[in-house]
C-alpha distance (Angstrom), angle and dihedral (degrees) to the residues before:
residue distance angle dihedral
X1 . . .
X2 4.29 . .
X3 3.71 115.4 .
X4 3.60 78.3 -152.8
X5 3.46 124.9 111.8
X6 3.85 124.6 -113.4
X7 4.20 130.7 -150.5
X8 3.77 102.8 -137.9
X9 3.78 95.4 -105.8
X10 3.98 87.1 67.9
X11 3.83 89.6 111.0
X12 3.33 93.7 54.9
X13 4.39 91.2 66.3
X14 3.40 87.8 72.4
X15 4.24 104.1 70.0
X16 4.43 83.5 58.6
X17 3.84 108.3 80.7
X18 3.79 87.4 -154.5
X19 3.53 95.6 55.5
X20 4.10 114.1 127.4
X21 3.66 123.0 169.3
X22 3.94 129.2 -161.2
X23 3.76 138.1 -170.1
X24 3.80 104.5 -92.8
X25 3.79 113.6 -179.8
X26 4.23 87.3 -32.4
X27 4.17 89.7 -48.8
X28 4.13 115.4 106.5
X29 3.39 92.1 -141.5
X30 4.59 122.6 166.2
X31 3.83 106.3 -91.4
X32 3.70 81.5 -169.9
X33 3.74 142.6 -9.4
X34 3.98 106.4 -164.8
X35 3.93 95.6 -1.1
X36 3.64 131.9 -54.0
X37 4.07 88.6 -111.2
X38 3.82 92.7 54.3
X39 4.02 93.3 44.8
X40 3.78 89.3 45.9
X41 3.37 93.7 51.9
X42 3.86 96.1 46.1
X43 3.62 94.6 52.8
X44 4.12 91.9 49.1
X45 4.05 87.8 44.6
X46 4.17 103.1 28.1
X47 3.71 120.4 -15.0
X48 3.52 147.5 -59.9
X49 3.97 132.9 -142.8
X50 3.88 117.4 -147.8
X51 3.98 130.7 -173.6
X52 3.69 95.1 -145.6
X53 3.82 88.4 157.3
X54 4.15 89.4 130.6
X55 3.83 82.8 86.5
X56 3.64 120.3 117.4
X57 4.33 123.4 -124.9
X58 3.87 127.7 -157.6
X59 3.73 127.5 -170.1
X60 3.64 104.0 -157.2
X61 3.71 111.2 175.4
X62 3.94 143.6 141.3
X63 3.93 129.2 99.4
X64 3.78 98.2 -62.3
X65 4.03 89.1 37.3
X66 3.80 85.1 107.0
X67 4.04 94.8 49.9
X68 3.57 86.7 51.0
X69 3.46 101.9 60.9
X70 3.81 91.6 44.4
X71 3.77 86.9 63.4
X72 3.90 94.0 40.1
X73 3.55 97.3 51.6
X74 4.03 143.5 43.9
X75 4.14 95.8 -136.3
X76 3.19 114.8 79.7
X77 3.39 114.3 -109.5
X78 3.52 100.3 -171.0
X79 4.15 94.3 77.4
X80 4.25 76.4 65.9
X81 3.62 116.9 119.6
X82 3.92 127.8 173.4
X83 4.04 109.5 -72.8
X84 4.13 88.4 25.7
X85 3.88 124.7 119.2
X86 4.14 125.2 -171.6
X87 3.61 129.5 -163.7
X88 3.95 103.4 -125.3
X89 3.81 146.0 170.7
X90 4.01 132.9 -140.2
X91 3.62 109.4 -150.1
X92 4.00 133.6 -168.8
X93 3.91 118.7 -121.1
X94 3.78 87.8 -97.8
X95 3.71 92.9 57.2
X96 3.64 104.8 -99.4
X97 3.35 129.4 127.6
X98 3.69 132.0 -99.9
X99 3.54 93.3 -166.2
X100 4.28 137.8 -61.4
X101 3.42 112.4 -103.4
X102 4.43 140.8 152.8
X103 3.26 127.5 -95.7
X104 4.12 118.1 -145.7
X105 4.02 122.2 -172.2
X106 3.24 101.5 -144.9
X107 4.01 92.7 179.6
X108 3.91 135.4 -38.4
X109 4.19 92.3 -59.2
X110 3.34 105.8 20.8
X111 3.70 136.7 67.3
X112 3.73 136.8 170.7
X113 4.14 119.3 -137.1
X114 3.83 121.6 -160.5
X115 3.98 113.8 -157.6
X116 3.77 134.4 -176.3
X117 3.61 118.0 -81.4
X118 3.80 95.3 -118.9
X119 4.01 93.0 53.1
X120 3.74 99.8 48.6
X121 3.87 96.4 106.8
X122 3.95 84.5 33.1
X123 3.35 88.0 52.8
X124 3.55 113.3 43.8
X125 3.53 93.2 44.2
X126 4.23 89.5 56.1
X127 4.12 89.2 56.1
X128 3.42 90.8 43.7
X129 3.62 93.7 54.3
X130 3.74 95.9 40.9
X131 3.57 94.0 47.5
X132 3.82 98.8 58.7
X133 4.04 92.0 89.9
X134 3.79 87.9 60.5
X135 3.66 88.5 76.0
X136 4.22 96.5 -141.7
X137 3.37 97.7 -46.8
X138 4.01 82.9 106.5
X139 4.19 113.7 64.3
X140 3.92 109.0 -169.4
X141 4.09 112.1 -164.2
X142 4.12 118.3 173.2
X143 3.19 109.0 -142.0
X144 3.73 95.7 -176.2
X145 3.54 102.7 120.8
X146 3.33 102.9 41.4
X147 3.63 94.8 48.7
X148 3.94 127.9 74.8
X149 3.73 119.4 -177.4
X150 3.73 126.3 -159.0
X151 3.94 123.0 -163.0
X152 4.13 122.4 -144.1
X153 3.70 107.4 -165.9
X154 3.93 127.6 176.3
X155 3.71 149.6 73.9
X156 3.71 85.0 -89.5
X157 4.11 99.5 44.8
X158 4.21 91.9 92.6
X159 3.85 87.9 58.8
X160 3.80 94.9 45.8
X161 4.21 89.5 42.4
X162 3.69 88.0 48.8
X163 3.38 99.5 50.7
X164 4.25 96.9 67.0
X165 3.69 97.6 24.7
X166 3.54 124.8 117.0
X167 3.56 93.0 -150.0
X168 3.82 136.4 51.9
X169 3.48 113.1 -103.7
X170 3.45 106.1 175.1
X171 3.64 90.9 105.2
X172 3.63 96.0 43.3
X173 4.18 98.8 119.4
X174 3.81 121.5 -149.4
X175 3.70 109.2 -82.6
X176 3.70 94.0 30.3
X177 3.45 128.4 104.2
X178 3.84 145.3 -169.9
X179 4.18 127.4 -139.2
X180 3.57 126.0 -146.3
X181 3.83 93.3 3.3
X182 3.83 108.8 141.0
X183 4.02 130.1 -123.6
X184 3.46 113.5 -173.9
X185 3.45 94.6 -6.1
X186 3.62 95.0 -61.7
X187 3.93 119.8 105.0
X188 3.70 119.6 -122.0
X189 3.64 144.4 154.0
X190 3.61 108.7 -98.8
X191 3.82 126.3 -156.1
X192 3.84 127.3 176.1
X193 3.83 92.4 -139.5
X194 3.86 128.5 111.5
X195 4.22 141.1 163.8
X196 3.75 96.0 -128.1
X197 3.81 106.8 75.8
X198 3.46 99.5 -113.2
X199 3.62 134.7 92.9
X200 3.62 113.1 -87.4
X201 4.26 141.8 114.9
X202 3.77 148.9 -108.6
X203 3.61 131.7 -138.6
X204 3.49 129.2 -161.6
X205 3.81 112.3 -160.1
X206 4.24 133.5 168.9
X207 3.75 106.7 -80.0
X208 3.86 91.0 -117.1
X209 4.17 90.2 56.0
X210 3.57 90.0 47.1
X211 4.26 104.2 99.0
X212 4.08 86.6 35.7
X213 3.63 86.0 62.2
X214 3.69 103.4 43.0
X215 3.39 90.5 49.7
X216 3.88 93.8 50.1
X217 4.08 88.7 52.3
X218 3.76 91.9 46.7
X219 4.06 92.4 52.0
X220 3.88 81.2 43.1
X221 3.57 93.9 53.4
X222 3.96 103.2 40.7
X223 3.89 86.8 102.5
X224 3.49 104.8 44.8
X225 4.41 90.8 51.3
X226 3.70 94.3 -96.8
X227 4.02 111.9 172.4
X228 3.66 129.7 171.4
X229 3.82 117.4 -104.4
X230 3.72 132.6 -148.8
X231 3.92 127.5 -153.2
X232 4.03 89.6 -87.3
X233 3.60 97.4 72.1
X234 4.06 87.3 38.0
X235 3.45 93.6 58.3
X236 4.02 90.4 44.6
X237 3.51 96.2 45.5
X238 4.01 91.4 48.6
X239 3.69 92.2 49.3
X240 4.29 98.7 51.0
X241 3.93 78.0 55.4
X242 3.50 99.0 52.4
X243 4.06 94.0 -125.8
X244 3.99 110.0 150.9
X245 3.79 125.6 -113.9
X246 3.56 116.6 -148.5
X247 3.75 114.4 -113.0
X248 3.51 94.4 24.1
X249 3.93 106.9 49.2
X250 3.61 91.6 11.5
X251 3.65 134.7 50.1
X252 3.49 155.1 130.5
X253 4.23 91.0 -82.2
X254 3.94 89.0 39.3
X255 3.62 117.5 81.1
X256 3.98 124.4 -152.8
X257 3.64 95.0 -112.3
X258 3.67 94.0 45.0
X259 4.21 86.6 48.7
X260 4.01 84.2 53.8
X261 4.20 99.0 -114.7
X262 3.84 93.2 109.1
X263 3.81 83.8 130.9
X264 4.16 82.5 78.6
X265 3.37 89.7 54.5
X266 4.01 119.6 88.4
X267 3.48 99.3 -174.7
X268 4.02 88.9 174.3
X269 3.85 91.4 51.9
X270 3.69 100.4 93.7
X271 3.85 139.2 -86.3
X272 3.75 112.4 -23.3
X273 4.32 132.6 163.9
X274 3.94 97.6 -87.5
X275 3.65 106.8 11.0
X276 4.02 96.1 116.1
X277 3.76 87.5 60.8
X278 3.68 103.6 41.8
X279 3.90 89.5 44.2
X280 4.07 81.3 55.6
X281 3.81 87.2 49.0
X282 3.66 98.4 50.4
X283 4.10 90.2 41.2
X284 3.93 93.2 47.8
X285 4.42 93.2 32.5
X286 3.35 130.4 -97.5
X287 3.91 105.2 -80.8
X288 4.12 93.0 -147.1
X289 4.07 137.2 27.3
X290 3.76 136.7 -133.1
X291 4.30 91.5 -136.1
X292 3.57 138.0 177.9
X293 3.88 118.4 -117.8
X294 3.54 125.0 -153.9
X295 3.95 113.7 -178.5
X296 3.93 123.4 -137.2
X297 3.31 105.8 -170.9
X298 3.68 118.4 48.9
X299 4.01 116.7 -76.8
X300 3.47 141.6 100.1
X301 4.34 113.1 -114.4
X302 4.05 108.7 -135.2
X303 3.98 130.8 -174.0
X304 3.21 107.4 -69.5
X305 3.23 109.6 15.6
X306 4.21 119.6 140.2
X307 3.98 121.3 -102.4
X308 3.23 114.4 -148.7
X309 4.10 135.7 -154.3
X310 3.52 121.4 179.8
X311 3.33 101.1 -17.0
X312 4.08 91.7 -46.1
X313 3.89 134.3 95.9
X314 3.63 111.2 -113.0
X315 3.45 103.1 164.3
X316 3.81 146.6 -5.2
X317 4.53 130.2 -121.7
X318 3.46 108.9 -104.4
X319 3.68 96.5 -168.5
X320 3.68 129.7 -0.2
X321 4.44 145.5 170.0
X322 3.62 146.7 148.0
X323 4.62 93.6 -89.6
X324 3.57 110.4 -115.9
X325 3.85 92.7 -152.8
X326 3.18 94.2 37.5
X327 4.01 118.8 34.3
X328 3.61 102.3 -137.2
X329 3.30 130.7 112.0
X330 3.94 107.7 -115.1
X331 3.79 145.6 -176.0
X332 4.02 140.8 -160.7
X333 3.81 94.1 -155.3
X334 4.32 121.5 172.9
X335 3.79 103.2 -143.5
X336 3.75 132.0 162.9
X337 3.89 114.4 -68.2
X338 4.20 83.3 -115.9
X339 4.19 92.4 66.5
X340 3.97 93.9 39.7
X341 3.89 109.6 92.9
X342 3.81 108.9 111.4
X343 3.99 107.7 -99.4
X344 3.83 97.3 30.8
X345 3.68 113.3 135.9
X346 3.80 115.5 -119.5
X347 4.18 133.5 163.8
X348 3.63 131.8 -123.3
X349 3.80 120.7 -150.5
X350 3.89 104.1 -135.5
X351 3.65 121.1 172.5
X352 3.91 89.5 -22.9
X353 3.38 97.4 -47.1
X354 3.96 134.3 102.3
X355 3.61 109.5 -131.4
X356 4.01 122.6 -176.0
X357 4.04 122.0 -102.0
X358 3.73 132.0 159.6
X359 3.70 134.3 -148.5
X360 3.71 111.4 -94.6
X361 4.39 135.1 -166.7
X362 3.97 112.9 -96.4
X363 3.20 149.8 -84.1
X364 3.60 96.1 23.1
X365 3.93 96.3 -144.5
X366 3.94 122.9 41.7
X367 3.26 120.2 -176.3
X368 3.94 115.5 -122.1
X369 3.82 113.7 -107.0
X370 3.53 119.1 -99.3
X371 4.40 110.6 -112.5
């Protein structure tokens, strides 16, 4: 018996042969169904169905639920209205980050936060904490459990969406979302937001409606080349697009402006938990840079391995692979500001060895705008 936990679609892993699951951050969760380079590719050319239901939900609400947030988080919550999500950061004092996470308004006092897997505990206990000066004018419910969330990525998910939803969608912009709408027949919170660079949706759902609907999108999306993905292609699809991973672009040590998202920072919205310092950082210049990697010589750049200037380390990949779209061998690497204009030469340390790369434009893959 695992000690690891399960989302409630787990059963459902079984009825694909290519199914294999792995211990991510204490979930056994698919890294693949068919093969990371066949999922990739379907979600860059069709679409792609993940089981990201690992993901974490908060209800904050009350009358200073608003206020809250604004001092939790670097986006500015304020521009929020009802049926509006943000991208967003929490940040410690020193300028660190708690974790990256969305921000839904649900309505005028009451909002609905979804957090990394890894950093729910984290997390929750940080609001929590923080919230205690608000004096109950801040309610905090986790919704975790009884949530499951299922991603629809791909040039070809707003066909397959459309297709079984009660509502029209075709006006539904990205960042928006729609409550109580049904797919399928099954009422869910819909968002037209994603982690792959392409267009595509999420849908939160009641834990116990969560296989009916997956299997109703997957019928759904048998025409259009719909296949399910595992967290391989996720994580390869995120990275040609530049779009951080916590605990490897983002952490605790790594500040948002040094991970390159400063656009989700307001630092001229008002009082928020490390603003002084990364108003210092920004005035004095960030000390490190989020860069692109492009090797020269032949070798694939992992996490964690050294970058090298000169002869001296001066900085470390964050996230690395061989592009599947692209077929060149590619690198997020955080380097000292010094090494990070686009074309400067730099070495990777692989397998002992210091092999040539140079600093190259991000993200690597950009979609091509809709006409």
């Amino acid at each position: 018996m695992s000690d690891l936990l399960r989302t409630p679609l787990f059963p459902l892993y079984g009825q694909y042969e290519g199914a294999r699951c792995i211990d991510f951050g204490g979930w056994e969760l698919p890294v693949q169904f068919g093969g990371i380079q066949k999922e990739h590719e379907a979600v860059r050319q069709a679409a792609g169905l993940f089981d990201v239901s690992h993901m974490g939900e908060f209800v904050i609400e009350g009358p200073d639920a608003e206020a809250f947030l604004q001092r939790m988080t670097t986006n500015n919550v304020s521009d929020l209205v009802p049926g509006k999500a943000q991208y967003t950061l929490m940040c410690y004092p020193d300028g660190g980050v708690v974790d990256d996470l969305l921000v839904y308004k649900l309505d005028e006092q009451k909002f609905m936060l979804v957090v990394n897997a890894s950093n729910i505990g984290k997390d929750w206990d940080w609001l929590e904490e923080q919230s205690r000066p608000f004096n109950g004018g801040v309610l905090m419910y986790d919704r975790s459990d009884a949530t499951a969330l299922l991603a629809l990525q791909g040039p070809r998910a707003a066909a397959i969406i459309g297709g079984i939803c009660d509502a029209d969608i075709s006006g539904l912009e990205s960042y928006r979302f729609m409550d109580g709408v049904r797919v399928g027949g099954i009422a869910v919170l819909l968002s037209r937001t994603g982690y792959t660079g392409e267009d595509g949706f999420e849908l939160y759902v009641p834990a116990e409606h969560a296989a009916e609907l997956w299997q109703a999108l997957m019928r759904a999306g048998e025409p259009y080349g719909l296949v399910p993905a595992g967290l391989g292609a996720r994580d390869t699809l995120r990275f040609e697009a530049r779009l951080p991973l916590y605990g490897q672009e983002l952490s605790a040590s790594i500040s948002p402006l040094e991970a390159g998202v400063g656009m989700f920072v307001k630092l001229n919205k008002g009082e928020f938990i490390g603003q002084s310092v990364l108003v210092e950082q920004k005035s004095a210049g960030v000390p490190r840079k989020l860069v692109g990697l492009e090797m020269i010589d032949r070798g694939i750049p992992r996490t964690h391995y050294p970058v090298f200037a000169d002869g001296v380390q001066v900085g470390e990949v964050t996230t690395g692979t061989q592009s599947p779209t692209l077929k060149r061998n590619l690198g997020l690497a955080l380097v000292d500001s010094r090494y990070a204009a686009v074309d400067t030469l730099l070495e990777v340390e692989i397998r002992g060895k210091l092999l040539k790369a140079k600093v190259v434009p991000t993200p690597f893959y950009r979609r091509a705008k809709s006409k």
